[in-house]
C-alpha positions in Angstrom: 92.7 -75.2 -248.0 93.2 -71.9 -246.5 95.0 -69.0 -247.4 96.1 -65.4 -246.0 95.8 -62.7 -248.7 97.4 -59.2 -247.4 97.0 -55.9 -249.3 99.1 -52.9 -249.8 99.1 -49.3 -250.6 95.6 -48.4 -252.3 94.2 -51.8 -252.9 94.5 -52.0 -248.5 92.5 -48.2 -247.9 90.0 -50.5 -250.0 89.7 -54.0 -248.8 91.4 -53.4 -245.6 95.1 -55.2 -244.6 94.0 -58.7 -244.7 91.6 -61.8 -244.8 91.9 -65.5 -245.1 89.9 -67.2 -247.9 89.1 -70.8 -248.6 89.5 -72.2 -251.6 89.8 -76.0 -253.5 93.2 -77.8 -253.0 96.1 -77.2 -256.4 94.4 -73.3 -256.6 96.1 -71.2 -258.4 96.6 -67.2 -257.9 94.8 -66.5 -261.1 91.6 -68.6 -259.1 91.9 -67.0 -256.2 92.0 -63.5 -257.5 88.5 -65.2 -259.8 87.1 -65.6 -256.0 87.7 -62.2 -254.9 86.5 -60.4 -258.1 83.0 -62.9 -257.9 82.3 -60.9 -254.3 81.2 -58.2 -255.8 81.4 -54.9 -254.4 84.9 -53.6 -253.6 87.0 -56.5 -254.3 85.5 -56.4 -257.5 86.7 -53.0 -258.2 89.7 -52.8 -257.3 91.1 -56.5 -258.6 89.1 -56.0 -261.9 91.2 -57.8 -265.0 92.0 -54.2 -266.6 93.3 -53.1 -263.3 97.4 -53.5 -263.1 97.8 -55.2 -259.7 101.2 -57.0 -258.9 100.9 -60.4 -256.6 103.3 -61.8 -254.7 102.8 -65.8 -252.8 104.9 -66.1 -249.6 107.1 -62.9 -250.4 108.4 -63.9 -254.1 106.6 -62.0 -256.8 104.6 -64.5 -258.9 102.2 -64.6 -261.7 98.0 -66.0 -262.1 99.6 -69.4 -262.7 101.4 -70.3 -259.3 99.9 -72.9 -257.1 98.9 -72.2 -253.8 99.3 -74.5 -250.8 97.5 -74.6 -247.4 98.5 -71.8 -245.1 100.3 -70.0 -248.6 100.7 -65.9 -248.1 99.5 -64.0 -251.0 100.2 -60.5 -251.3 97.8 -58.3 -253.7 99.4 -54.8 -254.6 99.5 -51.8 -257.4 102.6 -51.4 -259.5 105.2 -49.0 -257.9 106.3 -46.2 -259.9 109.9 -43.9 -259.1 111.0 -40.9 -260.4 
């Protein structure tokens, strides 16, 4: 199945605003972000395990465990702070 993974704020200067990735059917976030890290490089970097990084699939804030389904949106962004 295919999804569309997006990327905000400093994790997009990085890996740019988009790409779609392949992956097995019944995926979970937690597999795909286990895809991205095993390229290496950049992606690697900035989705390392010890890195805080918020995901979001098809615009709800979710957790490694969710299930992703053909044509899924999964967002990849750093924690916002306020003051």
């Amino acid at each position: 199945m295919k999804v569309q993974v997006r990327y905000f704020a400093s994790l997009r200067e990085a890996l740019g605003p988009q790409e779609t990735v392949e992956l097995p059917a019944g995926s979970t976030v937690a597999a795909l972000r286990d895809v991205l890290l095993a390229r290496g490089g950049r992606h690697a970097e900035v989705l390392a395990p010890q890195r805080a990084v918020r995901c979001a699939l098809n615009q709800v804030m979710a957790d490694g465990g969710a299930v992703l389904e053909e044509g899924a949106e999964v967002a990849f962004f750093p924690p916002v702070t306020g003051g």
